[in-house]
C-alpha positions as CSV (number, residue, x, y, z in Angstrom):
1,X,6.1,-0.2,-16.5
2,X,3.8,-0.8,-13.5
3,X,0.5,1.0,-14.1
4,X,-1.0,1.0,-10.1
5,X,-4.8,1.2,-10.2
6,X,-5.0,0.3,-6.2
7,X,-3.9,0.8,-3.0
8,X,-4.9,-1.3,-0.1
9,X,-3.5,0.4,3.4
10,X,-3.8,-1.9,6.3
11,X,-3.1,0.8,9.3
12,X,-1.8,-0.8,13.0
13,X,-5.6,-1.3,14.1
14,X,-5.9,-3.8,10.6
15,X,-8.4,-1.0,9.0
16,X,-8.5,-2.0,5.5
17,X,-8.9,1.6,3.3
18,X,-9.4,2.0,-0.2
19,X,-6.7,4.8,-1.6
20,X,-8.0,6.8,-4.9
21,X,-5.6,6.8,-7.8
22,X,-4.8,10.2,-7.5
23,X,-3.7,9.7,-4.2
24,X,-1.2,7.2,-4.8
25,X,1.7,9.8,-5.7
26,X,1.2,11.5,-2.3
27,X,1.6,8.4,-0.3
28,X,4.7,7.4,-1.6
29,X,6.1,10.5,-0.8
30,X,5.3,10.1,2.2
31,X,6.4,6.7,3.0
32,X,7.7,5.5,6.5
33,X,10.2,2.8,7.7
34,X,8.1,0.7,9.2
35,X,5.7,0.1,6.2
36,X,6.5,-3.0,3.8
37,X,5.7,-2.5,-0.2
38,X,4.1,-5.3,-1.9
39,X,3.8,-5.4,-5.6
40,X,0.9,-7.9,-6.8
41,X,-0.1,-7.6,-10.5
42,X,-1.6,-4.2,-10.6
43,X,-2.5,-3.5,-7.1
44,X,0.5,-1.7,-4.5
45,X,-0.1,-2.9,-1.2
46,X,1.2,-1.4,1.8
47,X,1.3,-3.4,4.9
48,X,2.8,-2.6,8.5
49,X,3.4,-6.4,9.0
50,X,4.5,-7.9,5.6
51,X,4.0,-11.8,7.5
52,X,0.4,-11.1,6.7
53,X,0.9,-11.6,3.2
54,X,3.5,-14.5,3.4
């Protein structure tokens, strides 16, 4: 089981913002196309363009 103590969103202008826990649920709900999951350890990372974290 993945327990996810961060989020890191990096929106189209490369704003890096820091998601509460309790948000977490909410986001994935609401989850779009053009955004690419990343699982590292612990932390969920969303990115717009996944090459950043290549």
């Amino acid at each position: 089981k993945l327990y996810l103590y961060l989020v890191v969103f990096k929106d189209i202008n490369k704003t890096t913002i820091i998601l509460e826990r309790s948000f977490i649920n909410k986001v994935l709900e609401n989850l779009v196309n053009n955004i690419y999951i990343i699982y590292l350890n612990n932390i969920l990372i969303y990115s717009i363009n996944k090459e950043e974290y290549i």
